[in-house]
DOKOLBA-483521 format. One record per residue (C-alpha): x, y, z; residue in three letters; chain. Coordinates in nm, 3 decimals. Example, Ala and Ser with C-alpha at 12.3 -4.5 7.8 and 13.67 -1.06 7.14 Angstrom:
# DOKOLBA-483521
{site {1.230; -0.450; 0.780}; 'Ala'; 'A'}
{site {1.367; -0.106; 0.714}; 'Ser'; 'A'}
//
This chain:
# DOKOLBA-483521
{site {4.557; 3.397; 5.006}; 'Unk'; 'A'}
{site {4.433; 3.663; 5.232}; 'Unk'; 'A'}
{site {4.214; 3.596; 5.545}; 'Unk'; 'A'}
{site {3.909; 3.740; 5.368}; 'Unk'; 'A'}
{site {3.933; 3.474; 5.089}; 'Unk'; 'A'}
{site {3.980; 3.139; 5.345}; 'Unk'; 'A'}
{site {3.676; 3.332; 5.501}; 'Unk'; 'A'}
{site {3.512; 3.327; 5.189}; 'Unk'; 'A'}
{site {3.591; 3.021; 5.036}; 'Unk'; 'A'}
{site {3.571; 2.803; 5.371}; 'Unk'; 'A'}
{site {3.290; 2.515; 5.260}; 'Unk'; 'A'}
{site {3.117; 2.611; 5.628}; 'Unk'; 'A'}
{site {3.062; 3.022; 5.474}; 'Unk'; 'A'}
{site {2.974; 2.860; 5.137}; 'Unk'; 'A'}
{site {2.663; 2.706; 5.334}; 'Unk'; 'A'}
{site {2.480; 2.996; 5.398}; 'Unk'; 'A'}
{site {2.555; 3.174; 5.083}; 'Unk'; 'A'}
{site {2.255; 3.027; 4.963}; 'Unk'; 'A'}
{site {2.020; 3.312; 4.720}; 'Unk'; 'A'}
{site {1.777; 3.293; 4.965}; 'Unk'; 'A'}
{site {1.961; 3.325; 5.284}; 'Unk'; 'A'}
{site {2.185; 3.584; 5.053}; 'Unk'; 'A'}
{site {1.878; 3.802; 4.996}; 'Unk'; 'A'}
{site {1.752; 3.779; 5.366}; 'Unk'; 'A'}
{site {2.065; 3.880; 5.429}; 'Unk'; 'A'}
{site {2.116; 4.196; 5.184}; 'Unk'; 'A'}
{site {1.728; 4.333; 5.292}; 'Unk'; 'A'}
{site {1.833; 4.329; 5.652}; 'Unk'; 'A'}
{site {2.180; 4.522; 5.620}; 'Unk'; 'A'}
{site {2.069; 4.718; 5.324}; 'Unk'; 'A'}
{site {2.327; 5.000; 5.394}; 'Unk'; 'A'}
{site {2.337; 5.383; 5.331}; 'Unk'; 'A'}
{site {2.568; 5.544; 5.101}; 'Unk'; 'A'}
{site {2.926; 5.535; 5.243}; 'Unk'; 'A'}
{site {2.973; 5.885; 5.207}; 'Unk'; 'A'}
{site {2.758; 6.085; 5.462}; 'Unk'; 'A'}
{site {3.006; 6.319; 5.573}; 'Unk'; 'A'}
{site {3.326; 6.447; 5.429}; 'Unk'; 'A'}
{site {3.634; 6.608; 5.604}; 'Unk'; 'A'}
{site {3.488; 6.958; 5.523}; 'Unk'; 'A'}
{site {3.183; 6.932; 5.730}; 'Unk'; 'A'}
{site {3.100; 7.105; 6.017}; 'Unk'; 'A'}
{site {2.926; 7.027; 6.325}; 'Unk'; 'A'}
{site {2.730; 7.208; 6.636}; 'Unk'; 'A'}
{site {2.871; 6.906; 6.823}; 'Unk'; 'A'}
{site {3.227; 6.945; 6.925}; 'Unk'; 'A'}
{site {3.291; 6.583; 7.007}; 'Unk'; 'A'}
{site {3.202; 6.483; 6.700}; 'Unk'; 'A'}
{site {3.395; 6.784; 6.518}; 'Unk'; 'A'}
{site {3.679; 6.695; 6.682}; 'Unk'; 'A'}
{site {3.697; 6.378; 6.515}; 'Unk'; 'A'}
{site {3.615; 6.527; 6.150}; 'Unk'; 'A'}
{site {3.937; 6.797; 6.258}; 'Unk'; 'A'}
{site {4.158; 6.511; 6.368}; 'Unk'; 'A'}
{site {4.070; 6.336; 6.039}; 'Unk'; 'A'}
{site {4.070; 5.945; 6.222}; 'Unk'; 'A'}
{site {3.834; 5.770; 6.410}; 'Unk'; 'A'}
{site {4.018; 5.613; 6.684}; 'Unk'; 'A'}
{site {3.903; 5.269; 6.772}; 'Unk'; 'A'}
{site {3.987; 5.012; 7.026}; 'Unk'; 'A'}
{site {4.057; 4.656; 6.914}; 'Unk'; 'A'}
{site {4.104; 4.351; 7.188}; 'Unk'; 'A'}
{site {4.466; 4.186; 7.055}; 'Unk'; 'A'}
{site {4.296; 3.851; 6.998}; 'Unk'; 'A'}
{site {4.112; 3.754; 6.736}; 'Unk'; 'A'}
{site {3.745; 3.674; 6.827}; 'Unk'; 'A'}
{site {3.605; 3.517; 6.479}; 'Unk'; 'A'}
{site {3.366; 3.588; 6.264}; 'Unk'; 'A'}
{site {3.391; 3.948; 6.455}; 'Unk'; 'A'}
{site {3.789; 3.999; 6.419}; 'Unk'; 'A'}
{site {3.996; 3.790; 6.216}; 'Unk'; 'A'}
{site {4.424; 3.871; 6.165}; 'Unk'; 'A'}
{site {4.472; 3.875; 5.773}; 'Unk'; 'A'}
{site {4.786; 3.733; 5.643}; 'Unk'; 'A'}
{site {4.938; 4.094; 5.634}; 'Unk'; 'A'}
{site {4.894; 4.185; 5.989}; 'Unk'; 'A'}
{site {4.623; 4.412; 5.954}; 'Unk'; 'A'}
{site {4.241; 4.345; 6.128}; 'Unk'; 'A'}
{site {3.964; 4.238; 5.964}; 'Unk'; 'A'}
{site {3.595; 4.082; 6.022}; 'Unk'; 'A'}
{site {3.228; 4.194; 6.115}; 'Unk'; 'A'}
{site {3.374; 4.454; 6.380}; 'Unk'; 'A'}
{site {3.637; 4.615; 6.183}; 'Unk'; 'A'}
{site {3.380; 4.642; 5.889}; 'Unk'; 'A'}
{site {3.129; 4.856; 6.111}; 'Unk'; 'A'}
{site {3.451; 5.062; 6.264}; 'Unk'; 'A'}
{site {3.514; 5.131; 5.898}; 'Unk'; 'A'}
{site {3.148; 5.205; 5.813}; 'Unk'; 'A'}
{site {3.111; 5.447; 6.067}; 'Unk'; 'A'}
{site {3.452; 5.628; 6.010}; 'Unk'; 'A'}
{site {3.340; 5.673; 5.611}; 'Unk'; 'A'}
{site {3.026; 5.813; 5.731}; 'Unk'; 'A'}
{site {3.257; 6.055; 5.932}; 'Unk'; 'A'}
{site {3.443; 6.103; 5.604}; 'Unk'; 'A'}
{site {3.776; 6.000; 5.821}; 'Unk'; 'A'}
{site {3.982; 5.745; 5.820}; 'Unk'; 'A'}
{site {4.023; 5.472; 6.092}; 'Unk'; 'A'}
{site {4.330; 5.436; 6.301}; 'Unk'; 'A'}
{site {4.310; 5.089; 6.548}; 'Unk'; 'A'}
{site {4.416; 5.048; 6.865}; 'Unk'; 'A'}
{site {4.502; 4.702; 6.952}; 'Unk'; 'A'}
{site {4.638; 4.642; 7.283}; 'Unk'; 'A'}
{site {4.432; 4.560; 7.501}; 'Unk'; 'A'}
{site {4.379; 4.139; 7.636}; 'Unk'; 'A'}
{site {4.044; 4.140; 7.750}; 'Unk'; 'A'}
{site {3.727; 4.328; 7.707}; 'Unk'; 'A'}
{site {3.723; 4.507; 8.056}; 'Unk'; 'A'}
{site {4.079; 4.682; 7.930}; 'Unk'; 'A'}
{site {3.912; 4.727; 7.611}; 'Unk'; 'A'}
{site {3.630; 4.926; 7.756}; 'Unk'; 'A'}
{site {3.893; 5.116; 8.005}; 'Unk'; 'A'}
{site {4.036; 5.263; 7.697}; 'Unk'; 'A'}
{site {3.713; 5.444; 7.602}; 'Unk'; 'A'}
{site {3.665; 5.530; 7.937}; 'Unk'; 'A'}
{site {3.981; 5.705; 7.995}; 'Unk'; 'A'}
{site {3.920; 5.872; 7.622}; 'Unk'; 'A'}
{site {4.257; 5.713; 7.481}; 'Unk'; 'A'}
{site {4.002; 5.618; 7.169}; 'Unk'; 'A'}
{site {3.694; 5.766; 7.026}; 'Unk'; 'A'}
{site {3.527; 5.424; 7.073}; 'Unk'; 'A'}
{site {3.562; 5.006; 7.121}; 'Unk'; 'A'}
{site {3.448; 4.753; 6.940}; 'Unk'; 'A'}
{site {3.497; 4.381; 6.986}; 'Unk'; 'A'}
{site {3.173; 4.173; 7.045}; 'Unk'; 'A'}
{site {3.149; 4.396; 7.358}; 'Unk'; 'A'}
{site {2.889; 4.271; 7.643}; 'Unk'; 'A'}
{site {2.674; 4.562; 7.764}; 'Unk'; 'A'}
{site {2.668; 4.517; 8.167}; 'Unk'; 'A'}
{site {2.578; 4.759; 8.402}; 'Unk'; 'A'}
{site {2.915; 4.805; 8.556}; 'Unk'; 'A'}
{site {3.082; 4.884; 8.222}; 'Unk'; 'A'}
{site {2.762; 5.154; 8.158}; 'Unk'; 'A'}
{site {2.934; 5.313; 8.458}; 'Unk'; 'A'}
{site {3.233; 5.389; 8.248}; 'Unk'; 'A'}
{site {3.170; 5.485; 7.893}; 'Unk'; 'A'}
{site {2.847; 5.495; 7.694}; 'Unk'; 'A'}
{site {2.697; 5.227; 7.454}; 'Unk'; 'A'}
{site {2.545; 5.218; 7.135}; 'Unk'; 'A'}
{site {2.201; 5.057; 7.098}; 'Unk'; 'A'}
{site {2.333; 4.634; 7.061}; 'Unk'; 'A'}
{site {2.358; 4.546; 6.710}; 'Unk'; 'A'}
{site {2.380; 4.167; 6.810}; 'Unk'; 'A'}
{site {2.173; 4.005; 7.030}; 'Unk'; 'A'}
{site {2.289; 3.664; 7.188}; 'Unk'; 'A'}
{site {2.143; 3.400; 7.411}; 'Unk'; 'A'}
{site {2.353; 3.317; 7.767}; 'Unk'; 'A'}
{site {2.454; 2.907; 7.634}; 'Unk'; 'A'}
{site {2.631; 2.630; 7.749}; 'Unk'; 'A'}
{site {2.854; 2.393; 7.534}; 'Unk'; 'A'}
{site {2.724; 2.048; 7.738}; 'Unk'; 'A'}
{site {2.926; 1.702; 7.678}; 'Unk'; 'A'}
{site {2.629; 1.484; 7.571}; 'Unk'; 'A'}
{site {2.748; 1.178; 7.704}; 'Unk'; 'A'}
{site {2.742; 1.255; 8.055}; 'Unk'; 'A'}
{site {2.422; 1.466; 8.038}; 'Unk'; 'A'}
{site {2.257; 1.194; 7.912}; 'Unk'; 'A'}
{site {2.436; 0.910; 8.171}; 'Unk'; 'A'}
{site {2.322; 1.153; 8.464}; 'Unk'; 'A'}
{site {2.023; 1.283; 8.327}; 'Unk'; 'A'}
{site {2.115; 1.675; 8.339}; 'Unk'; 'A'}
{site {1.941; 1.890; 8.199}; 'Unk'; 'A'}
{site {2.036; 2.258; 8.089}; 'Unk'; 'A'}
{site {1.983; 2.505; 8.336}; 'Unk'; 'A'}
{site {1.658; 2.738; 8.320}; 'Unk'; 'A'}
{site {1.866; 3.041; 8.456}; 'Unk'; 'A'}
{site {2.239; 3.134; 8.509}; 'Unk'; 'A'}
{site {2.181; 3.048; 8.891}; 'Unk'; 'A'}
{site {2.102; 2.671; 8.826}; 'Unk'; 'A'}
{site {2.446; 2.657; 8.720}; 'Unk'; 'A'}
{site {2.541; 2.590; 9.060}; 'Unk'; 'A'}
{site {2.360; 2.194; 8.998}; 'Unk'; 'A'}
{site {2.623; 2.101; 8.720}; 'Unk'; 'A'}
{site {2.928; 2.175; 9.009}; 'Unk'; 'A'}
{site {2.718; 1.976; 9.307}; 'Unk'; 'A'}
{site {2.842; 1.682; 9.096}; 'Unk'; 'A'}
{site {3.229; 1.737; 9.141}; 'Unk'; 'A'}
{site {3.228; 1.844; 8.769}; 'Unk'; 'A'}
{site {3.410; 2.132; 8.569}; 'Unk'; 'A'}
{site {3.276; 2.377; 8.437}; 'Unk'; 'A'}
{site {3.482; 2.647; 8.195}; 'Unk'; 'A'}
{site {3.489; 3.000; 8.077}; 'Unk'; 'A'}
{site {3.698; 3.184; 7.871}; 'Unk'; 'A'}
{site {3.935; 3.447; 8.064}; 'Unk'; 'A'}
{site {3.826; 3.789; 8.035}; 'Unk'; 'A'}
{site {3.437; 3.724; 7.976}; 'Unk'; 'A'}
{site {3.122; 3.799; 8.149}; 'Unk'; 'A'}
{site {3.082; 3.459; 8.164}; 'Unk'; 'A'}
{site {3.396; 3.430; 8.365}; 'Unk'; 'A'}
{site {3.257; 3.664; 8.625}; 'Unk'; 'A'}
{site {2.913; 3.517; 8.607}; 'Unk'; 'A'}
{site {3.078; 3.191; 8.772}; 'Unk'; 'A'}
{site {3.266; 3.374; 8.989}; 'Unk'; 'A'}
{site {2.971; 3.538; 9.128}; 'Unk'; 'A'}
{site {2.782; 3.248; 9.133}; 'Unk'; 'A'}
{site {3.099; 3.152; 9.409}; 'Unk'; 'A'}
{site {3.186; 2.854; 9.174}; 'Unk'; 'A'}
{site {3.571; 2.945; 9.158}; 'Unk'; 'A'}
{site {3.634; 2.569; 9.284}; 'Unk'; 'A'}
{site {3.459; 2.382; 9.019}; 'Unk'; 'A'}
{site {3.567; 2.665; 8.713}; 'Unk'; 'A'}
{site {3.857; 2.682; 8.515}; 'Unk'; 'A'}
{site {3.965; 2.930; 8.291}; 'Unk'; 'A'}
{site {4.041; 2.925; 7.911}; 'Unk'; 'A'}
{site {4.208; 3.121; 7.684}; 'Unk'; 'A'}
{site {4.024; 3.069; 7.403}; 'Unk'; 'A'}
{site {3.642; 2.896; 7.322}; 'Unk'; 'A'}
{site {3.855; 2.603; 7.083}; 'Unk'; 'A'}
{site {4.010; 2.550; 7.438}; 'Unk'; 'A'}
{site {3.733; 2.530; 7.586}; 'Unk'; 'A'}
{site {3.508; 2.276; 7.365}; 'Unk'; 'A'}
{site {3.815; 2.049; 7.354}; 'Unk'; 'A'}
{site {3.764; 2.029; 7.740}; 'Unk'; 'A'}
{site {3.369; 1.968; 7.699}; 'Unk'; 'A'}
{site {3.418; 1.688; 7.424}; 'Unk'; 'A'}
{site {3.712; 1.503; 7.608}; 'Unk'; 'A'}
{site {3.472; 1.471; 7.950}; 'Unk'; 'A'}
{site {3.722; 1.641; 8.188}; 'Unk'; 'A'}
{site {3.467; 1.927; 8.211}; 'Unk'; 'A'}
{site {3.128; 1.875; 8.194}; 'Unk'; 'A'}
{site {3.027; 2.212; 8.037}; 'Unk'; 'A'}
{site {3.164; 2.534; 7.875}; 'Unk'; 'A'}
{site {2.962; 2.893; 7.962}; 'Unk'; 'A'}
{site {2.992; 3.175; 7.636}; 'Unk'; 'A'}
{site {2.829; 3.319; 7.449}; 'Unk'; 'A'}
{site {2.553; 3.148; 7.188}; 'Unk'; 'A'}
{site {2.739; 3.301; 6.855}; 'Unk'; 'A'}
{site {3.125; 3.230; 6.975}; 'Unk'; 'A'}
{site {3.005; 2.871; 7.058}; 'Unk'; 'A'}
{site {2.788; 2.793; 6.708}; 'Unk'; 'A'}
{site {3.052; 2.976; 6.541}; 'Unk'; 'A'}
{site {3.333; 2.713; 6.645}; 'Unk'; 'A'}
{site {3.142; 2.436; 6.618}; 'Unk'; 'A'}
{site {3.065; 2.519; 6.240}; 'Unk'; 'A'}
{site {3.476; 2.515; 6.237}; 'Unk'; 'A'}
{site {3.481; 2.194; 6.383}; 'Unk'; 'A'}
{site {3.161; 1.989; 6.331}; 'Unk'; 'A'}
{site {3.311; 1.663; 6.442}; 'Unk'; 'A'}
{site {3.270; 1.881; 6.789}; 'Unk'; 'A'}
{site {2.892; 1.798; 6.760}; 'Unk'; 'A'}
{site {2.913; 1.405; 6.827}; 'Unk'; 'A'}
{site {3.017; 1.476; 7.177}; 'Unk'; 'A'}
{site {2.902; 1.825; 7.261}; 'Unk'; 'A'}
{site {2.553; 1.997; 7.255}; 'Unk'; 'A'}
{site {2.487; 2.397; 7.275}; 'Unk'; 'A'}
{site {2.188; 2.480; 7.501}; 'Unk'; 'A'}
{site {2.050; 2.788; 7.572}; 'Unk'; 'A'}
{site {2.044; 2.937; 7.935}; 'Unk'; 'A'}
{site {1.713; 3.008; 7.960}; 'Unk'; 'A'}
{site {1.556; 3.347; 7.796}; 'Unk'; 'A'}
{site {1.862; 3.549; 7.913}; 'Unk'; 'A'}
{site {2.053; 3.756; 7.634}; 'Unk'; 'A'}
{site {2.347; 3.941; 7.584}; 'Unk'; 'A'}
{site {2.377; 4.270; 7.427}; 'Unk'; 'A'}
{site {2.686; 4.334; 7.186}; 'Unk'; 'A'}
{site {2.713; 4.724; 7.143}; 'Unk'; 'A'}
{site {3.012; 5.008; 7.104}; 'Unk'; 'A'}
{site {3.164; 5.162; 7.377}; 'Unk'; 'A'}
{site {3.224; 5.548; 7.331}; 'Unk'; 'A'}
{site {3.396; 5.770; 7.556}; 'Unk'; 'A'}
{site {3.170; 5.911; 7.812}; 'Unk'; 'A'}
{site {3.193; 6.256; 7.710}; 'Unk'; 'A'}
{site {3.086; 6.177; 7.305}; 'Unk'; 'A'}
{site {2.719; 6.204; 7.341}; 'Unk'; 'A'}
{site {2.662; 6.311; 7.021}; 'Unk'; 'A'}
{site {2.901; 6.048; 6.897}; 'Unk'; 'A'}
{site {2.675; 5.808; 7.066}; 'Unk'; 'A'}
{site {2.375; 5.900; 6.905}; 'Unk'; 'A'}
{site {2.541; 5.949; 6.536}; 'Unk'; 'A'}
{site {2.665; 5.575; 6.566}; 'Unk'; 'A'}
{site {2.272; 5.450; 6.677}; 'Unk'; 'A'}
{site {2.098; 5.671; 6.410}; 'Unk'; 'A'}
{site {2.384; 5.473; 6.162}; 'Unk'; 'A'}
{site {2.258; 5.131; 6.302}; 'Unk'; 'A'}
{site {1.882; 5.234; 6.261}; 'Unk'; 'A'}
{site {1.943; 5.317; 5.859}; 'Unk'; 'A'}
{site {2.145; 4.991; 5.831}; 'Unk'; 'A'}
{site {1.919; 4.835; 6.012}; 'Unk'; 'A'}
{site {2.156; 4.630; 6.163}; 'Unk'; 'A'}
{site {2.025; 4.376; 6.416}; 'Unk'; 'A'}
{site {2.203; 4.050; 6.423}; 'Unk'; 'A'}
{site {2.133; 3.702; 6.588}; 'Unk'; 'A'}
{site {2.357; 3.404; 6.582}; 'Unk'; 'A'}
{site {2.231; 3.246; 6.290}; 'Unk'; 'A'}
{site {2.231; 3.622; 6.092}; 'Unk'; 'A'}
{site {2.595; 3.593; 6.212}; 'Unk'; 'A'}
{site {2.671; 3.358; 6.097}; 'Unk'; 'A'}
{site {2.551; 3.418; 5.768}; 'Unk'; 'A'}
{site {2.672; 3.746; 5.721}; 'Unk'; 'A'}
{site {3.022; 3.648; 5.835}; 'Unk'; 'A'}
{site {3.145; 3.679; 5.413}; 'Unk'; 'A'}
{site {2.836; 3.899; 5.289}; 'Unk'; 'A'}
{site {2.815; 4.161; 5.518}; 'Unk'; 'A'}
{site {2.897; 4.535; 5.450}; 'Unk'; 'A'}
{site {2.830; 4.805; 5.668}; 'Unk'; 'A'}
//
């Protein structure tokens, strides 16, 4: 069975494939015809003609998976909400997609758009002002709240409460407790900023992570709201011992990163979103994980 079919036939996607939450879905990602360029068109814009001459879209994948966004199928090859928008955009190219997928976190991800090794990158990508420094970004097409995976047990035995803003962080380490992140994140260098290197440690994955929280050896995991709802519809049992709160109003914005000198790229890709109108939140995630079609 290929990854798209466990995907498909887990009892946790069967949930929200609901008719109504299955026509919410459809009217917000109503898509255009896959077919808006060919191979034989030509363009005033050379960084985009280049692309239609080359005949491939290149495109940057992190080498991890990062579920529901990129999943390994059974054959080797990538799948998942990002690889389905790297493919929608290439057909509206009329090219074909060739992946790139070598880089281990998301700062070497965005380095290789930077340097122009790949026409864009795309997985779950933060929009920060550093990184804006490097390539350009499509407008987000998933919005996420800043959360924190809390262990309920010893909120509720000391009375914490989740922080207001990203700063009040700081209160959960005065306690002597641990607090993780998963290696590579902003939410990594959020605690690092925040000069809580001491109280942090780092995971390699978010089921890492949430095994920490639930156990009690660390009082709370930071991520992002979709990565941590996502794996705790994997695991529900997760939910008797850990809580996701939201860190205050702050959000995240998921977008592509294209090669600085692809303006025209850039705005191709937004004008795509716009038509899809493609503007996801965790729950739309989370319901589009099997649905969705670019």
């Amino acid at each position: 069975m290929t990854a798209n079919a466990i995907w498909r036939n887990n009892p946790l996607t069967l949930m929200f494939r609901s008719p109504l939450l299955a026509a919410a879905a459809w009217i917000m990602i109503s898509c255009l015809p896959a077919t808006a360029a060919s191979q034989d068109a030509t363009t005033p814009f050379s960084d985009i003609q280049t692309i239609v001459d080359r005949g491939t879209l290149r495109v940057a994948l992190l080498a991890k998976d990062i579920p529901p966004f990129l999943i390994t199928a059974e054959d080797g090859t990538p799948t998942g909400i990002d690889v389905r928008i790297a493919r929608g955009l290439a057909d509206r190219l009329g090219v074909a997609t060739e992946f790139v997928r070598s880089a281990e976190t998301t700062d070497a991800l965005v380095e290789q758009a930077a340097s122009g090794q790949v026409d864009i990158a795309i997985s779950f990508i933060t929009r920060t002002m550093a990184r804006s420094l490097r390539v350009r970004f499509s407008r987000p097409y998933v919005n996420e709240h800043v959360s924190l995976a809390l262990n309920r047990r010893v909120a509720l035995q000391t009375g914490l409460q989740c922080p207001n803003a990203p700063d009040d962080l700081a209160s959960l380490a005065s306690g002597n407790w641990k607090i993780g992140a998963q290696r590579g994140t902003v939410f990594e260098g959020a605690l690092r900023n925040l000069g809580l290197e001491d109280s942090m440690t780092v995971f390699e994955d978010i089921g890492s992570m949430l095994a920490a929280v639930q156990s009690g050896t660390h009082i709370a995991g930071l991520g992002g709201e979709v990565a941590l709802r996502y794996a705790m519809k994997l695991n529900p049992g997760l939910r008797i011992k850990v809580e996701i709160c939201k860190v205050g109003e702050q959000k995240d914005n998921i977008a592509v990163a294209i090669r600085p000198d692809a303006p025209n790229l850039k705005d191709f890709i937004d004008i795509a979103f716009d038509n899809v109108a493609i503007q996801l939140d965790a729950n739309g995630v989370l319901r589009a994980e099997s649905d969705w079609i670019f």
